[in-house]
C-alpha positions in Angstrom: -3.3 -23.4 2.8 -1.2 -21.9 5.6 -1.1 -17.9 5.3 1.7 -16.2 7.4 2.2 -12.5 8.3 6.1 -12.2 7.8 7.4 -8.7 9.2 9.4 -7.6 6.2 13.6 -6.5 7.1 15.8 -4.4 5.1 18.1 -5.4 3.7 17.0 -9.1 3.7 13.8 -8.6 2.0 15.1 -5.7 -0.4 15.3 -7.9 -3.6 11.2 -9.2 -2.7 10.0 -5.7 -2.1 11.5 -4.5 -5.1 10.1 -7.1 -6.7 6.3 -6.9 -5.3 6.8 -3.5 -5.3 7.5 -2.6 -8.8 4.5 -5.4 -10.0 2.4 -3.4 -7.7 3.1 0.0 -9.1 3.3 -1.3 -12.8 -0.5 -3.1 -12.2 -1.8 0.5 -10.2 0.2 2.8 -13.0 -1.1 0.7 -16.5 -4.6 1.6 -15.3 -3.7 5.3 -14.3 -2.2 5.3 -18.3 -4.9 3.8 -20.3 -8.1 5.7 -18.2 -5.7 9.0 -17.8 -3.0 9.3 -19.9 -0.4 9.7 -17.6 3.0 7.9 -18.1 5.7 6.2 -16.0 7.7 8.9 -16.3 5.7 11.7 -15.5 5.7 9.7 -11.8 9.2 8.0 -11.8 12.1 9.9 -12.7 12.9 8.2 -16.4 9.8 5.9 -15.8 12.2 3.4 -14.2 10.2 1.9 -11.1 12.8 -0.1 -10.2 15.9 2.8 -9.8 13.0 4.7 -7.8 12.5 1.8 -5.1 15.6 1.1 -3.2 15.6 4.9 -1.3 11.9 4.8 -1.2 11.5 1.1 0.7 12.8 2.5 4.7 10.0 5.3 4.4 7.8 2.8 3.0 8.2 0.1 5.5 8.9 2.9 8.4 11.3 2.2 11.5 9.1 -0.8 12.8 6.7 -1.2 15.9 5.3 0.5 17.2 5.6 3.0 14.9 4.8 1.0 11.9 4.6 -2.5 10.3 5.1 -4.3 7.1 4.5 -7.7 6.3 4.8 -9.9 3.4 2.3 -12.0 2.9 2.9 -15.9 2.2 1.0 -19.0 1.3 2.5 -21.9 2.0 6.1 -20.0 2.4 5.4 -18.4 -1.3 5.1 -14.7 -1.4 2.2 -14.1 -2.3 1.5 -10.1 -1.4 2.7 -7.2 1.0 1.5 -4.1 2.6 2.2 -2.4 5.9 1.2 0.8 8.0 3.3 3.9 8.9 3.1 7.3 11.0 2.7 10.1 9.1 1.8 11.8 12.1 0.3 12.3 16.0 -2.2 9.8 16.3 -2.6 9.4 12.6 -1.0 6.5 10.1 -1.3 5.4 6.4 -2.0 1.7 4.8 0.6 1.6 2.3 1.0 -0.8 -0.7 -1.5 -3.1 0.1 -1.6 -6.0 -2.7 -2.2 -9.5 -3.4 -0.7 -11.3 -6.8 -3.0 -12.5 -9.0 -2.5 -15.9 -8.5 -4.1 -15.6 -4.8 -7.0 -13.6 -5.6 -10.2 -14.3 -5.1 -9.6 -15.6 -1.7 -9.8 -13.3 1.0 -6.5 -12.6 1.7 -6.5 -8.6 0.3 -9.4 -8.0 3.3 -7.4 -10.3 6.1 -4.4 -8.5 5.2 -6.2 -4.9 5.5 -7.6 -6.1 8.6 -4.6 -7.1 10.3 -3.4 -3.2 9.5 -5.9 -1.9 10.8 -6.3 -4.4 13.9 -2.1 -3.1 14.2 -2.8 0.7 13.6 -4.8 0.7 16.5 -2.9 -1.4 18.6 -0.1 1.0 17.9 -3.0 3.9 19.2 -3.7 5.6 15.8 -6.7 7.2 16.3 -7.0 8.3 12.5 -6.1 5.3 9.0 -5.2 7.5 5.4 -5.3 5.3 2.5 -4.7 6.9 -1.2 -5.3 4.8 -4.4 -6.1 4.2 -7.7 -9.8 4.7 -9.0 -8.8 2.0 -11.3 -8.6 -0.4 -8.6 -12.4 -0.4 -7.9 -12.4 -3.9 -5.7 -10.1 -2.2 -3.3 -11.6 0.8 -3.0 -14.9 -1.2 -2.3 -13.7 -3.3 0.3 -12.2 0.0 2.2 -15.2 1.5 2.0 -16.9 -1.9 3.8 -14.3 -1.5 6.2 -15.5 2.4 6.9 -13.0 4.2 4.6 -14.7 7.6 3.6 -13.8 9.4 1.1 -11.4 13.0 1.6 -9.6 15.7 0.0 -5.4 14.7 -0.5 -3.9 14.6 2.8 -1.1 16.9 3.5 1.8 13.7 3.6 0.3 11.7 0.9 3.6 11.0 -1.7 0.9 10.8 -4.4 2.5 13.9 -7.5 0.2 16.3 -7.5 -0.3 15.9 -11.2 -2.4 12.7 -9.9 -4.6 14.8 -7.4 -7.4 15.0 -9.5 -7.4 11.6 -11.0 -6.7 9.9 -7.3 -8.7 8.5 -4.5 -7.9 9.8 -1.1 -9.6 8.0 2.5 -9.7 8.1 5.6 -11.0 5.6 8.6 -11.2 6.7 12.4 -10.1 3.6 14.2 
């Protein structure tokens, strides 16, 4: 199966990114409700994930190399994931929405994908990686820790509320 690396474009790819967007933060955010209680809308203004995405996708995706990156992931020209890197400051980036759709998991592709951000992070000369995620998403946070992710307090820019601090996993790689 062919797996390609597409640079994601606004506005081309709005419509996808809203889309794998909002299935990533409805899969990350049922978790968050059942283990912690917390609701949509104590995150999303109404608990509408979809009204929040369109102003949030340039930050997201960032202004491009070498600066940042954001790909979608495809199998066989099917989107099949996303994620991407961005400055958040000197020398220092985040992996943002990393995720693979459920019908391509198991395969590898969540670790090539993370790779290739981090091969890209440095190759932009990050000297520092921030990740934040859920502690529901216990796979993840495994493989960044087999990667080197440590774990560290919240990081000054993470856009994590602060009503999630202590229920939220915050690390760090040096690259």
């Amino acid at each position: 199966m062919a797996i390609n690396f597409r640079p994601a474009r606004l506005p081309d790819d709005e419509a996808l990114l809203i889309d794998l967007n909002a299935e990533y933060l409805a899969f990350v955010f049922e978790g968050v409700a059942a283990r912690f209680g917390v609701t949509l809308a104590d995150i999303f203004p109404d608990g509408d994930i979809r009204a929040y995405l369109p102003a949030a996708l340039p930050k997201t995706l960032g202004p491009g190399p070498p600066e940042s990156c954001f790909y979608i992931l495809e199998q066989d020209g099917q989107p099949i994931g996303m994620g991407g890197v961005r400055r958040v400051r000197d020398s220092v980036c985040e992996m943002k929405r990393v995720y693979v759709r459920d019908i391509a998991k198991g395969q590898g592709l969540g670790r090539r994908l993370v790779e290739r951000l981090i091969a890209d992070a440095r190759g932009f000369g990050y000297r520092t990686m921030f990740i934040d995620t859920s502690p529901t998403l216990e796979t993840a946070i495994g493989l960044y820790e087999r990667l080197g992710f440590k774990c560290i307090s919240a990081y000054p820019e993470v856009e994590v509320p602060e009503i999630m601090f202590p229920h939220w996993v915050f690390m760090a790689k040096d690259l």
